[in-house]
Backbone as JSON Lines, residues from 0, in Angstrom:
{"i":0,"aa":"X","n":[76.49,94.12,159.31],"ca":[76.3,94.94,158.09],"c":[74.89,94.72,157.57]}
{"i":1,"aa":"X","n":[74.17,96.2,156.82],"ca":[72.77,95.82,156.67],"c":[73.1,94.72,154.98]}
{"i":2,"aa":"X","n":[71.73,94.08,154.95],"ca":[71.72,93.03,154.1],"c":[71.88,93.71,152.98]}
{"i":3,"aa":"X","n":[71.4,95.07,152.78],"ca":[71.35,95.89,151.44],"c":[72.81,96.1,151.18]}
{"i":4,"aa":"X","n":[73.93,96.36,151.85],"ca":[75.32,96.61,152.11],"c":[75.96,96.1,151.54]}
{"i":5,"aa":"X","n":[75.64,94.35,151.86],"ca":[76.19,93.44,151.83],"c":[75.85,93.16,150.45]}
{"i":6,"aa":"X","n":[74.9,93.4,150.0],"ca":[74.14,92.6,148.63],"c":[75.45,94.21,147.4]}
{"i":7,"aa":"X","n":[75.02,95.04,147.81],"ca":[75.79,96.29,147.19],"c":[77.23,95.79,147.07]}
{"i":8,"aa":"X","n":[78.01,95.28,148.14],"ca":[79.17,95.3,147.76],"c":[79.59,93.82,146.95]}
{"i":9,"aa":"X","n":[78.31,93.04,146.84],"ca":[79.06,91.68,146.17],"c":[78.38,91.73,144.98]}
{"i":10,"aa":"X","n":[77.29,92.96,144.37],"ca":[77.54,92.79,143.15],"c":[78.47,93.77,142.46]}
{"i":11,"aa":"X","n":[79.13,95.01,143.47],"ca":[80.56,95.66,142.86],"c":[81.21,94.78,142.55]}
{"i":12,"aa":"X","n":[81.35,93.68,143.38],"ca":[82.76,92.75,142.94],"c":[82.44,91.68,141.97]}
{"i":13,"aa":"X","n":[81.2,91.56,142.0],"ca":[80.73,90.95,140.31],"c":[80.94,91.62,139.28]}
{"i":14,"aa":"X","n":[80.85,92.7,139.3],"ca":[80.38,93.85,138.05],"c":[82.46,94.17,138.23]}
{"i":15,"aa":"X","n":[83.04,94.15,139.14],"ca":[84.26,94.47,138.71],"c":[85.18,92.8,137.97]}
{"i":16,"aa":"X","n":[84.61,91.63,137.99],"ca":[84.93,90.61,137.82],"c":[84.24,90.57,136.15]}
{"i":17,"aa":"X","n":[83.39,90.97,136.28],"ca":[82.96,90.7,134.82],"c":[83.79,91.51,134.04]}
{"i":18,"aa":"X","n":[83.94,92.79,134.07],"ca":[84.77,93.79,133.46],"c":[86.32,93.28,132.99]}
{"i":19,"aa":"X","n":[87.17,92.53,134.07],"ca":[87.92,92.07,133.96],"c":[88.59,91.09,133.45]}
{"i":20,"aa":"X","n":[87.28,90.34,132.87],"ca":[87.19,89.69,131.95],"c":[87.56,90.09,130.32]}
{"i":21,"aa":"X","n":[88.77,89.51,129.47],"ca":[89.52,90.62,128.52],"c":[89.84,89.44,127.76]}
{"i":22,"aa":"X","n":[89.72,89.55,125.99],"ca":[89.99,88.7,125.08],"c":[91.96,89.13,125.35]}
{"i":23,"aa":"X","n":[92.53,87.78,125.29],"ca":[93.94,87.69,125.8],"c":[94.5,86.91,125.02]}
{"i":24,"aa":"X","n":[95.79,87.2,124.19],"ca":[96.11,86.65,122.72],"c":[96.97,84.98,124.08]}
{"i":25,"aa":"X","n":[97.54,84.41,123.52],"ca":[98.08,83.56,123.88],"c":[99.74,84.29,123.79]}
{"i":26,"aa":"X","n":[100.55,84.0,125.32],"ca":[101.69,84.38,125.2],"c":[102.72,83.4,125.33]}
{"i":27,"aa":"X","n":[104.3,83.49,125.0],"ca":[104.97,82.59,125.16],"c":[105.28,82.58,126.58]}
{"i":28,"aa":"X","n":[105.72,80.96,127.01],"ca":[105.72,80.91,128.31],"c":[107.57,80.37,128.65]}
{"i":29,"aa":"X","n":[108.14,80.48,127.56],"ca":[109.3,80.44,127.37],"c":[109.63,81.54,126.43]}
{"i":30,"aa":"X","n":[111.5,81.85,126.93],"ca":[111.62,82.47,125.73],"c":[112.39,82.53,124.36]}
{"i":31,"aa":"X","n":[111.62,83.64,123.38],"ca":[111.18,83.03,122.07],"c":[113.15,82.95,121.59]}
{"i":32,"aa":"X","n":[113.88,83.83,121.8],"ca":[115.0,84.08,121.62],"c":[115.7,82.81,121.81]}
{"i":33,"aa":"X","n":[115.28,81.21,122.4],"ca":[116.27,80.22,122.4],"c":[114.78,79.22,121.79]}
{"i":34,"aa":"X","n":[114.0,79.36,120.78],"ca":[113.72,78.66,119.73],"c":[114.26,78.53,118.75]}
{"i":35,"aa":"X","n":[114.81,79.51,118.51],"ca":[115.92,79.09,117.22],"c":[117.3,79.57,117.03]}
{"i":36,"aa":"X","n":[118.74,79.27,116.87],"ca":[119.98,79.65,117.58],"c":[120.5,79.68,116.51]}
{"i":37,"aa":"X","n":[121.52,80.54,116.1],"ca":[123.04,79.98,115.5],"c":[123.57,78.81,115.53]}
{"i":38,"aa":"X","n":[122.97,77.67,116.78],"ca":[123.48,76.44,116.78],"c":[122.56,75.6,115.2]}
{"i":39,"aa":"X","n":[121.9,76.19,115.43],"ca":[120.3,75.62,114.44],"c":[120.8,75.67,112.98]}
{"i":40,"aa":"X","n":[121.76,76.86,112.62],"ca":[121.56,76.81,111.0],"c":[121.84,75.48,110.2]}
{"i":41,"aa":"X","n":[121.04,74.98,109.28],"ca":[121.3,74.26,108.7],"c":[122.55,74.1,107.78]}
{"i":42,"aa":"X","n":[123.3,73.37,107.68],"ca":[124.43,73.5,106.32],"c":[125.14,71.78,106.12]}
{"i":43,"aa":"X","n":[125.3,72.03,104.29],"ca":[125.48,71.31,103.41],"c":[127.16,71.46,103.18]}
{"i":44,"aa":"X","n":[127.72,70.46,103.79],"ca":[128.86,70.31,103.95],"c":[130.1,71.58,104.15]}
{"i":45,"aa":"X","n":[128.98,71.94,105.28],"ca":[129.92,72.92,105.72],"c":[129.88,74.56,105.88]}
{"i":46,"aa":"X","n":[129.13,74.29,104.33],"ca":[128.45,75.55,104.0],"c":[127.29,76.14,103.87]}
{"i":47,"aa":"X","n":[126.8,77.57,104.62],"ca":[125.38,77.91,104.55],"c":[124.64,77.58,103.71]}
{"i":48,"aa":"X","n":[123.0,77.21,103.82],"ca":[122.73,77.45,102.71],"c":[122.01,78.44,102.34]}
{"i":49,"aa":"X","n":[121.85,79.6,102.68],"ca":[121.04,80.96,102.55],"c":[121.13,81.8,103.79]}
{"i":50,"aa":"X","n":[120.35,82.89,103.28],"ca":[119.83,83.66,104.22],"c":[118.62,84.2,103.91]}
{"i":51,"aa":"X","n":[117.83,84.93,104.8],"ca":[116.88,85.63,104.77],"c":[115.94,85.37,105.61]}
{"i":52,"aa":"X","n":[114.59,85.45,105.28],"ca":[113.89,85.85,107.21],"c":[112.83,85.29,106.94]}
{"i":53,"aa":"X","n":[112.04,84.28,107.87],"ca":[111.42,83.43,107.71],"c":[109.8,84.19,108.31]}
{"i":54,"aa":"X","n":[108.8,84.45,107.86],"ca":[107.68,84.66,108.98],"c":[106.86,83.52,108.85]}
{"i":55,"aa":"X","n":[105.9,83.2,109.96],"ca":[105.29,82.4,110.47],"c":[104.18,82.86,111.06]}
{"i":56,"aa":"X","n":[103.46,82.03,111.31],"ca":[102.19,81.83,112.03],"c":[102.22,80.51,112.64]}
{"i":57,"aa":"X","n":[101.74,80.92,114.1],"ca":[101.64,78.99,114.69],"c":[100.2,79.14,115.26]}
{"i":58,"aa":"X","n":[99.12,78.16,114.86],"ca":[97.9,77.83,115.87],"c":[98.44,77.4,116.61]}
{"i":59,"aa":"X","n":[98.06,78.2,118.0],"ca":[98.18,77.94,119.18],"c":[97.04,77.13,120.18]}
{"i":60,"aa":"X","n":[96.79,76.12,120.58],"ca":[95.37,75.24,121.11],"c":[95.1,75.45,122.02]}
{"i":61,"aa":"X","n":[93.4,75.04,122.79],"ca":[93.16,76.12,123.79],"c":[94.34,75.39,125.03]}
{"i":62,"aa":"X","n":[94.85,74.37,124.7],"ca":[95.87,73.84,126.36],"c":[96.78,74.29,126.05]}
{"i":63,"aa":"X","n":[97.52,75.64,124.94],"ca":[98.56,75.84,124.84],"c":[99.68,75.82,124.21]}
{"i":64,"aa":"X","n":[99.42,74.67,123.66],"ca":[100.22,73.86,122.54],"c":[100.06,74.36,121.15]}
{"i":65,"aa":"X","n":[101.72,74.68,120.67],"ca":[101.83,74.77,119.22],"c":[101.54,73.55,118.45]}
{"i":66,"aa":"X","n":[100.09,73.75,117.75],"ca":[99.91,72.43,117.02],"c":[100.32,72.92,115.41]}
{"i":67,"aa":"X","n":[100.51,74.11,115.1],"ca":[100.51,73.81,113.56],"c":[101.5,75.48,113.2]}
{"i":68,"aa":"X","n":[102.14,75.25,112.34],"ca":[103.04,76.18,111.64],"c":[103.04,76.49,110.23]}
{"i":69,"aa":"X","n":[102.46,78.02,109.96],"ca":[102.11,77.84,108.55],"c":[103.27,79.08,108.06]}
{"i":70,"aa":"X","n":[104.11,79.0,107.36],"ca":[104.96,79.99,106.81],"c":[103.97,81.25,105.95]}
{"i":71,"aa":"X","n":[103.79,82.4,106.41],"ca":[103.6,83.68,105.83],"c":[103.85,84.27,104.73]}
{"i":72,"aa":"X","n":[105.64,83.89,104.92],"ca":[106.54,84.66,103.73],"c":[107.69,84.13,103.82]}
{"i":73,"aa":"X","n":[108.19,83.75,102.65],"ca":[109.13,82.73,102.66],"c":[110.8,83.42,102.81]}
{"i":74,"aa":"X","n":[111.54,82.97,103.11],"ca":[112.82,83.38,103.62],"c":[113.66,83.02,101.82]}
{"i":75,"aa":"X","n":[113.23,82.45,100.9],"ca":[113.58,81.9,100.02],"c":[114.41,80.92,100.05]}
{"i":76,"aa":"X","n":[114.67,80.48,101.27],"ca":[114.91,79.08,101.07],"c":[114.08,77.77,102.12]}
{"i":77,"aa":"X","n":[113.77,77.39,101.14],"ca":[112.55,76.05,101.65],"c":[113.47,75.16,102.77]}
{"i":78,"aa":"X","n":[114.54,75.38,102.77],"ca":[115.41,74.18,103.65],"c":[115.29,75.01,104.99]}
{"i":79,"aa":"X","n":[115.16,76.29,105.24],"ca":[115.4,77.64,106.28],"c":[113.93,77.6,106.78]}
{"i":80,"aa":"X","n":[113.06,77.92,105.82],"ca":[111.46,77.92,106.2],"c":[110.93,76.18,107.18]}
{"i":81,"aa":"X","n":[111.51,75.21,106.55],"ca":[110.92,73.77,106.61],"c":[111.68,73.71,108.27]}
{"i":82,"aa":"X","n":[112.82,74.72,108.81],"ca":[113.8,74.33,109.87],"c":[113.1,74.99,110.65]}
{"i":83,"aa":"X","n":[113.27,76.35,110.52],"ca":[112.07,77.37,111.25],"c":[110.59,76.84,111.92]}
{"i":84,"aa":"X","n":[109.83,75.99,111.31],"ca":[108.61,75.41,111.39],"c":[108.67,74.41,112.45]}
{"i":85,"aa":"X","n":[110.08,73.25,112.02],"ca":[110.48,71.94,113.09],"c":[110.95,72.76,114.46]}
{"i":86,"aa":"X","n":[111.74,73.78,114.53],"ca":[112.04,74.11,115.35],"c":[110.88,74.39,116.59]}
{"i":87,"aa":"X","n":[109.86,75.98,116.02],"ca":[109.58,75.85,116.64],"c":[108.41,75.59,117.15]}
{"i":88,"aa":"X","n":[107.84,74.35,116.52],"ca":[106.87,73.42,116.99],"c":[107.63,72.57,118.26]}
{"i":89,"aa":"X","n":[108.7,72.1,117.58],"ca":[109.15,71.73,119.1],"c":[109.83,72.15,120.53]}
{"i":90,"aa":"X","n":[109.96,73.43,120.35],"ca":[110.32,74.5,121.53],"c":[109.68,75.67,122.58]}
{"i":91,"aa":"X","n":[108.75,75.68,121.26],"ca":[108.32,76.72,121.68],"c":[106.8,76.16,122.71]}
{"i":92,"aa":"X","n":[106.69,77.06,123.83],"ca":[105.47,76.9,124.93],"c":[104.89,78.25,125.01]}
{"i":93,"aa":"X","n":[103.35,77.96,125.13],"ca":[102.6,79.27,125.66],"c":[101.99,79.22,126.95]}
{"i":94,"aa":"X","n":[101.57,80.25,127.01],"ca":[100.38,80.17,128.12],"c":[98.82,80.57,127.07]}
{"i":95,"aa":"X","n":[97.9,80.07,127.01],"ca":[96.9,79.72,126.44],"c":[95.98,81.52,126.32]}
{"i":96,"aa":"X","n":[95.08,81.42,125.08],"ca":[94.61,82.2,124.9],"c":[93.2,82.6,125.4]}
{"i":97,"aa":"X","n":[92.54,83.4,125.91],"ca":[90.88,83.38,126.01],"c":[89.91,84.5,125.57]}
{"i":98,"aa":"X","n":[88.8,83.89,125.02],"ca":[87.84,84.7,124.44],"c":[87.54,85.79,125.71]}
{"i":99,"aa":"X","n":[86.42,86.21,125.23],"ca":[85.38,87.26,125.86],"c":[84.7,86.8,126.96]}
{"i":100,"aa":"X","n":[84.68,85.58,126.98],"ca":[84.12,85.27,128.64],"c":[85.35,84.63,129.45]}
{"i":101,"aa":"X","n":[86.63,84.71,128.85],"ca":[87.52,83.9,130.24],"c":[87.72,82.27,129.59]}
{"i":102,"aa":"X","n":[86.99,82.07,128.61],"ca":[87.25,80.6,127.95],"c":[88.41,80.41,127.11]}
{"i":103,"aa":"X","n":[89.4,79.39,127.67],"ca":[90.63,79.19,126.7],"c":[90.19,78.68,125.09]}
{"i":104,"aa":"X","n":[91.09,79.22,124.3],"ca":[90.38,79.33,123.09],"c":[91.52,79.2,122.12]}
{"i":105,"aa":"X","n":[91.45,78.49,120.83],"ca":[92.43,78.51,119.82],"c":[93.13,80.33,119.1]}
{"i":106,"aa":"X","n":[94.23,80.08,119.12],"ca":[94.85,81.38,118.98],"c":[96.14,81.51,117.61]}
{"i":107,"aa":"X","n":[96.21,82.61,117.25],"ca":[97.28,82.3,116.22],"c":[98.79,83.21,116.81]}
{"i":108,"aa":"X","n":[99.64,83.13,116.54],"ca":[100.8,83.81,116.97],"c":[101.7,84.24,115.69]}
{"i":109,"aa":"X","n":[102.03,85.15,115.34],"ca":[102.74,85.62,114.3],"c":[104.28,86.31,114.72]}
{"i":110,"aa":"X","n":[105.33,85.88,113.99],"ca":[106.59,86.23,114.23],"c":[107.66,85.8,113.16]}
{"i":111,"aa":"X","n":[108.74,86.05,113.46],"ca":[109.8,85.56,112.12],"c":[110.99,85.25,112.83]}
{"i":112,"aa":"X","n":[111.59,84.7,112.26],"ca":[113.19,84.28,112.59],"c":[113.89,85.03,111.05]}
{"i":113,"aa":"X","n":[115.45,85.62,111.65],"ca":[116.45,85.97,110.49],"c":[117.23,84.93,110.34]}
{"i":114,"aa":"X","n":[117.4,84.19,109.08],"ca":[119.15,83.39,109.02],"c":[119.85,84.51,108.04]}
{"i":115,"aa":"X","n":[121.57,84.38,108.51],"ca":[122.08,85.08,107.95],"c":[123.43,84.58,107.91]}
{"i":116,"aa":"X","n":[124.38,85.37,107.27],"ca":[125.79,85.01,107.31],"c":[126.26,85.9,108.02]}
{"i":117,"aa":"X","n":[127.19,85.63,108.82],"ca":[128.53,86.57,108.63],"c":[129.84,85.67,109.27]}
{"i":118,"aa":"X","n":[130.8,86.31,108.36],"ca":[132.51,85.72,108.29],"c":[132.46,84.27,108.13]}
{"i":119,"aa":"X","n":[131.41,84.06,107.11],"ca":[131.5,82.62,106.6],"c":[130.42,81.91,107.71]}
{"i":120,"aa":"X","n":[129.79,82.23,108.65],"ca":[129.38,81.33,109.93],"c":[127.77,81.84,109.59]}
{"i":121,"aa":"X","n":[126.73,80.83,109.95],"ca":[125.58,81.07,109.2],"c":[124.76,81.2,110.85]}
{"i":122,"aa":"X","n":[123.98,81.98,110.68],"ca":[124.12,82.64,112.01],"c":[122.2,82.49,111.93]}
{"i":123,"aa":"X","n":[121.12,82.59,113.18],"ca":[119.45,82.8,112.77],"c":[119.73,82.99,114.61]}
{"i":124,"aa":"X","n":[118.17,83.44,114.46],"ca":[117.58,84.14,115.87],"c":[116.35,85.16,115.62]}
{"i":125,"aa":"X","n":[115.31,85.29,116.3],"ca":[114.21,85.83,116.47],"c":[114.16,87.3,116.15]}
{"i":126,"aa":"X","n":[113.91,88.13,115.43],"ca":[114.14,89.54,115.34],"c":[112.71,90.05,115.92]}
{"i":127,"aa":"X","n":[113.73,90.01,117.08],"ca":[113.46,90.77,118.58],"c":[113.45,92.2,118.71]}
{"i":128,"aa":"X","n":[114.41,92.93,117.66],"ca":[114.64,94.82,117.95],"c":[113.7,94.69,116.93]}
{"i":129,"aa":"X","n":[113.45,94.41,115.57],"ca":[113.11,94.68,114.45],"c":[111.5,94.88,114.72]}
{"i":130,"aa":"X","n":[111.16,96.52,114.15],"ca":[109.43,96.89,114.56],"c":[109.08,95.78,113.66]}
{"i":131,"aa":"X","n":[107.56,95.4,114.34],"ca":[107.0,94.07,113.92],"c":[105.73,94.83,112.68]}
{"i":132,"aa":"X","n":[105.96,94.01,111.51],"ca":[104.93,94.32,110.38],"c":[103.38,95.32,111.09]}
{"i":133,"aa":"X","n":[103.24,96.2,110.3],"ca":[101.58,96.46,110.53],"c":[100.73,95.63,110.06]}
{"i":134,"aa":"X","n":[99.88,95.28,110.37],"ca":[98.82,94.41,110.16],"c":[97.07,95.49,109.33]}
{"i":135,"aa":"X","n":[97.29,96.34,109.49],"ca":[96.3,97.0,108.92],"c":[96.58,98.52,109.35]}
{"i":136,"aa":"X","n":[96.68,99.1,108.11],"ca":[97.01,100.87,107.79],"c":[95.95,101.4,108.05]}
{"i":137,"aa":"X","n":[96.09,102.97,108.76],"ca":[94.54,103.84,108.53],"c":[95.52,104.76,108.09]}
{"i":138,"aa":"X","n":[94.51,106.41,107.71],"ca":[94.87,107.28,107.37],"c":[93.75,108.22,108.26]}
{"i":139,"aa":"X","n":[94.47,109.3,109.07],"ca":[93.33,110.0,109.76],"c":[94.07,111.61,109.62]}
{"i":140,"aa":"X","n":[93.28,112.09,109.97],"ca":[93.29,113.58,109.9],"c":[94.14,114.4,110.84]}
{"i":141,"aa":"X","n":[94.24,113.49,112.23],"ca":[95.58,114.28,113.0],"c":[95.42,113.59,114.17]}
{"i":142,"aa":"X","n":[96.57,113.42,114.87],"ca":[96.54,112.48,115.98],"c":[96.9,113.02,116.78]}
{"i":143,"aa":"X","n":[97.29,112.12,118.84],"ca":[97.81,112.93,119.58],"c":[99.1,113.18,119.27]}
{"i":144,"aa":"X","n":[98.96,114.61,120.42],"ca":[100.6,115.52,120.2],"c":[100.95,115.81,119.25]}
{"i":145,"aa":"X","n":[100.28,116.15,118.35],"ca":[100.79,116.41,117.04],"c":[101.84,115.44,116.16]}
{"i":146,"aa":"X","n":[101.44,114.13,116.56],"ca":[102.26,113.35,115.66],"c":[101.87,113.31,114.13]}
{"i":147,"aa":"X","n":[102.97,112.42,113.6],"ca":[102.81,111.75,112.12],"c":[102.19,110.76,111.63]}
{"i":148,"aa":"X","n":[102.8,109.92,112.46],"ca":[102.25,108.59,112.32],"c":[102.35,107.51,113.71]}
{"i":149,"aa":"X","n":[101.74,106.82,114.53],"ca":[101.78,106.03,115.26],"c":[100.74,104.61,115.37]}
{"i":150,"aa":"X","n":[101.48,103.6,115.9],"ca":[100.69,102.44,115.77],"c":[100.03,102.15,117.53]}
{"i":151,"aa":"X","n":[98.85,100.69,117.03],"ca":[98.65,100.61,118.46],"c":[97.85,99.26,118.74]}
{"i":152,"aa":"X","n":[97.92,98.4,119.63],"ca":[98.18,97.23,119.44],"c":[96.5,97.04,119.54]}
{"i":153,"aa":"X","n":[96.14,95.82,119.34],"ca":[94.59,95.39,119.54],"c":[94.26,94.13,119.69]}
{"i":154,"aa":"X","n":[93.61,92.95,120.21],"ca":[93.32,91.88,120.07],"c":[92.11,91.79,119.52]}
{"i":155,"aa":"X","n":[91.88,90.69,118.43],"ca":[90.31,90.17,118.03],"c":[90.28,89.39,118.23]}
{"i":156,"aa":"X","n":[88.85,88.57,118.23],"ca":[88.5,87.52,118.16],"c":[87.74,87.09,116.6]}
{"i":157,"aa":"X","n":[88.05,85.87,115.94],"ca":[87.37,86.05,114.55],"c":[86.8,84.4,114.54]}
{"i":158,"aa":"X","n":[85.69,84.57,114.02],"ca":[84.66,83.73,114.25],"c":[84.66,82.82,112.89]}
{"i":159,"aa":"X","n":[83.67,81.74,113.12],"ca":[84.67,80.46,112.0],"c":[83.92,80.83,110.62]}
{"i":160,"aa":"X","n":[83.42,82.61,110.33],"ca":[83.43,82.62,109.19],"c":[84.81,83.87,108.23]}
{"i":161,"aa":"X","n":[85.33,83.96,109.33],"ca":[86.21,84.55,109.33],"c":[86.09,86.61,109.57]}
{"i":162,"aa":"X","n":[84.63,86.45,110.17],"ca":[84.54,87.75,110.8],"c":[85.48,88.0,111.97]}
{"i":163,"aa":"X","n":[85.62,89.48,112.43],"ca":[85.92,89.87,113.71],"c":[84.58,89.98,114.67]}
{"i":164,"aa":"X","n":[84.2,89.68,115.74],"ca":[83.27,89.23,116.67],"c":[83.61,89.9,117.34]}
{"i":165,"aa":"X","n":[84.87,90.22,118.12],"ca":[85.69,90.88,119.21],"c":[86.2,91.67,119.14]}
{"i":166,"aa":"X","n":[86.71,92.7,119.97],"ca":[88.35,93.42,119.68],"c":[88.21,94.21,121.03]}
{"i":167,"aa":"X","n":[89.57,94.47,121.27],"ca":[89.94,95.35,122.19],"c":[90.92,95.9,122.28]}
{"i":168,"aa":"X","n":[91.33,96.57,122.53],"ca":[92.65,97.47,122.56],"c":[93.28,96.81,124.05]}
{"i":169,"aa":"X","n":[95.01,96.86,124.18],"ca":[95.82,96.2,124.69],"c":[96.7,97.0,126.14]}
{"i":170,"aa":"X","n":[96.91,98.49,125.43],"ca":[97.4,99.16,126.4],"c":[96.65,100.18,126.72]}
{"i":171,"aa":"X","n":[96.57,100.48,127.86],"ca":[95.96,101.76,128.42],"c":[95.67,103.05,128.02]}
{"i":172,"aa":"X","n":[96.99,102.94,127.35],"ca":[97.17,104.72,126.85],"c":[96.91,104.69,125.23]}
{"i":173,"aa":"X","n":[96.86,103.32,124.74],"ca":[96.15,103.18,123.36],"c":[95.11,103.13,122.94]}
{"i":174,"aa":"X","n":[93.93,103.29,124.31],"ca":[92.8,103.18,124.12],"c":[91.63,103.96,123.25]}
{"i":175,"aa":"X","n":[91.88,105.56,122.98],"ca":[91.44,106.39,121.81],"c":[91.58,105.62,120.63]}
{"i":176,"aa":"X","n":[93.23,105.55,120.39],"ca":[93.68,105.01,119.18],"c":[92.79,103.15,119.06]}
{"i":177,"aa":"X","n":[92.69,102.45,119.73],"ca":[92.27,101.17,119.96],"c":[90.6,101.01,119.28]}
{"i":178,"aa":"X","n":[90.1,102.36,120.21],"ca":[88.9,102.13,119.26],"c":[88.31,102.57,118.0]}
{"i":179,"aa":"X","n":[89.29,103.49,117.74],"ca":[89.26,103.2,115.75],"c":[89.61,102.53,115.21]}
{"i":180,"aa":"X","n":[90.72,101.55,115.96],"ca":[91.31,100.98,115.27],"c":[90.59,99.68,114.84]}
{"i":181,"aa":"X","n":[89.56,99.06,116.29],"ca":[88.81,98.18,116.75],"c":[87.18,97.75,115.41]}
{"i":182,"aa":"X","n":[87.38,99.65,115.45],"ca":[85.88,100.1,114.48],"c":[86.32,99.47,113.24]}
{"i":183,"aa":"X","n":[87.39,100.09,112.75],"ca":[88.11,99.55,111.45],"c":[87.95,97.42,111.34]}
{"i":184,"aa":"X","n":[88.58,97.16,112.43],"ca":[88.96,95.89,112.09],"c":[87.41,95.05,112.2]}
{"i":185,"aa":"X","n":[86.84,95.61,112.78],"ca":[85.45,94.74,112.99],"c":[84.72,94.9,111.75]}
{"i":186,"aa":"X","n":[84.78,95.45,110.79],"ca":[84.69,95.18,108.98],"c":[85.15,94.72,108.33]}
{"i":187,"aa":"X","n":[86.39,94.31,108.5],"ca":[87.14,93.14,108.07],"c":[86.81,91.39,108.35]}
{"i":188,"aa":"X","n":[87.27,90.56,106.71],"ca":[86.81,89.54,106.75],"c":[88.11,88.78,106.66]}
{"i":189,"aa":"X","n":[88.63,88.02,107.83],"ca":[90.08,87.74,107.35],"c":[89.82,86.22,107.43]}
{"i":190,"aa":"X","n":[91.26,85.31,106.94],"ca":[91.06,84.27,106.38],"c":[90.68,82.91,107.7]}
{"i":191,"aa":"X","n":[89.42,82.15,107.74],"ca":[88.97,81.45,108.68],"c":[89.61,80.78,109.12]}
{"i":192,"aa":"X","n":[89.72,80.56,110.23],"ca":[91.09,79.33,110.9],"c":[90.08,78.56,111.0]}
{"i":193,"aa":"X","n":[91.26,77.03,110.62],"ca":[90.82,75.62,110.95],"c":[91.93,75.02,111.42]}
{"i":194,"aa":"X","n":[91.51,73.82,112.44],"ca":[92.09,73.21,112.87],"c":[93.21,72.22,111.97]}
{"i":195,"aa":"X","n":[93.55,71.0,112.94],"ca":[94.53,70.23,112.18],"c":[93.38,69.39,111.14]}
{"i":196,"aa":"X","n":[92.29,69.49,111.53],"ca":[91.31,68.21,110.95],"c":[90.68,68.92,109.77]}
{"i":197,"aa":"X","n":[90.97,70.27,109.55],"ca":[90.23,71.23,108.19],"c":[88.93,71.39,109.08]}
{"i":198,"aa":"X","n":[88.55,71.67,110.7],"ca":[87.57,72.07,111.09],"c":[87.83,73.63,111.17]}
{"i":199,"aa":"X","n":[86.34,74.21,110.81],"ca":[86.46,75.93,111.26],"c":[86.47,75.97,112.18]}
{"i":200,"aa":"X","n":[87.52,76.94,113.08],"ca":[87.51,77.29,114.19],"c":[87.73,78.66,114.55]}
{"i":201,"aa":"X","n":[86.55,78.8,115.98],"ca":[87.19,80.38,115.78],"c":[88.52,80.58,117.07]}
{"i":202,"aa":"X","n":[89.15,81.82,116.57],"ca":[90.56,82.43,116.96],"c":[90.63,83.59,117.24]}
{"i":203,"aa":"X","n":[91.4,83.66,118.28],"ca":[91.92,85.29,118.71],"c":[93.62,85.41,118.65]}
{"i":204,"aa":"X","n":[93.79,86.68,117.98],"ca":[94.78,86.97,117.61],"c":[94.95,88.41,117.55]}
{"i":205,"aa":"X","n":[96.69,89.01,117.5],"ca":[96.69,90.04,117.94],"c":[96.77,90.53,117.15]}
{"i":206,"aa":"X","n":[96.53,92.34,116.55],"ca":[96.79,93.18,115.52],"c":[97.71,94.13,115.92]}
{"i":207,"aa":"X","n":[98.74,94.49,115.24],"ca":[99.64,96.05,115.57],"c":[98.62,96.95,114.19]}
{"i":208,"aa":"X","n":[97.9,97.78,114.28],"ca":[97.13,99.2,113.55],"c":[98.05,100.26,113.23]}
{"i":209,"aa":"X","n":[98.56,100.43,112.47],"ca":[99.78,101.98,112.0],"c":[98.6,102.83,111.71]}
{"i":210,"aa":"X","n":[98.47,104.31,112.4],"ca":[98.33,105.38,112.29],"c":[98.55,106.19,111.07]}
{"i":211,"aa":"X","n":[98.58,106.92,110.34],"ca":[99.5,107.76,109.42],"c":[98.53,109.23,109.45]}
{"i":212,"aa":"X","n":[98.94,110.36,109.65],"ca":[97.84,111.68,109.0],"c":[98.0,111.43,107.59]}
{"i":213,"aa":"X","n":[96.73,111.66,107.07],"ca":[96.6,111.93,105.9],"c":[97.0,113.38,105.11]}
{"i":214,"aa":"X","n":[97.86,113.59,104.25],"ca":[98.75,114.49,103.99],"c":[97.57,115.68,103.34]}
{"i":215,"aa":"X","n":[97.67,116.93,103.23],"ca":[97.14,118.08,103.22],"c":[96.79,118.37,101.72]}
């Protein structure tokens, strides 16, 4: 093969290696549905002590590890939130997150657990069907297919002053929608992650973007 050939096709496969390179939230490497059970509910001789729905946030470290659990929104009961947290710091596993060059990197993960009753039996588990919160609203003028409203997923990266640095859109076919959504979030100043030690650190984490037309 001429040397020019050869040189041509190994920087395609550089230039397709670099490309492939993609900010990647951290995923669970177990699953999330047996972090927290019906076996789990807490109770005081017998009897529940609440219900309601716990959200969370866990820093995720660049080896993977849930090091820290910060409650979002409280389930209203501190005994449900404080169980939620023990749980799943100790269950839960990822596979690690990475920036913009392929470097594993601190990450945040957002989700909730429901406790609830029924027929007296105090029942929790991951709400798994339940659409997951928007994270940031737009309003636009008209979307595809003539929809109403649709969302669309994105990853950032946010830097230890709590800028967005990064973003990218997640699925293929969200990619129109991704980069408004991307434009939007990269003006945003959200709150700086620090480590366990109160160091700034920067984080990538994922966004769901809701769509809406703006009404006439």
């Amino acid at each position: 093969m001429p040397r020019g050939s050869a040189l041509g096709g190994m920087m395609g496969i550089v230039s397709v290696l670099i490309h492939a390179v993609a900010l990647v939230n951290a995923t669970p490497a177990n699953y999330p549905g047996d972090w927290v059970t019906s076996l789990d509910y807490p109770t005081d001789d017998k009897r529940p002590q609440g219900e309601g729905t716990t959200f969370f946030a866990l820093l995720i470290a660049p080896n993977g590890q849930a090091i820290r659990c910060d409650i979002t929104q409280s389930s209203g009961s501190t005994a449900l939130d404080r169980k939620t947290c023990a749980l799943i710091l100790a269950r839960a596993k990822f596979t690690h997150a990475t920036d913009e060059t392929g470097s594993a990197i601190h990450s945040q993960w957002h989700s909730r657990v429901r406790w609830w009753r029924s027929n007296g039996q105090g029942k929790a588990g991951s709400e798994r069907s339940a659409a997951p919160p928007v994270d940031l609203g737009l309003q636009v003028s008209n979307l595809p297919d003539g929809a109403r409203e649709t969302t669309a997923s994105i990853v950032v990266k946010v830097d230890t002053s709590g800028n967005v640095s990064h973003c990218q859109g997640v699925k293929p076919d969200e990619a129109k929608l991704a980069d408004v959504a991307c434009t939007q979030a990269s003006a945003l100043t959200l709150e700086a992650g620090k480590d366990n030690e109160g160091q700034a650190i920067p984080f990538v984490r994922a966004m769901l973007v809701g769509f809406r037309v703006s009404p006439q």
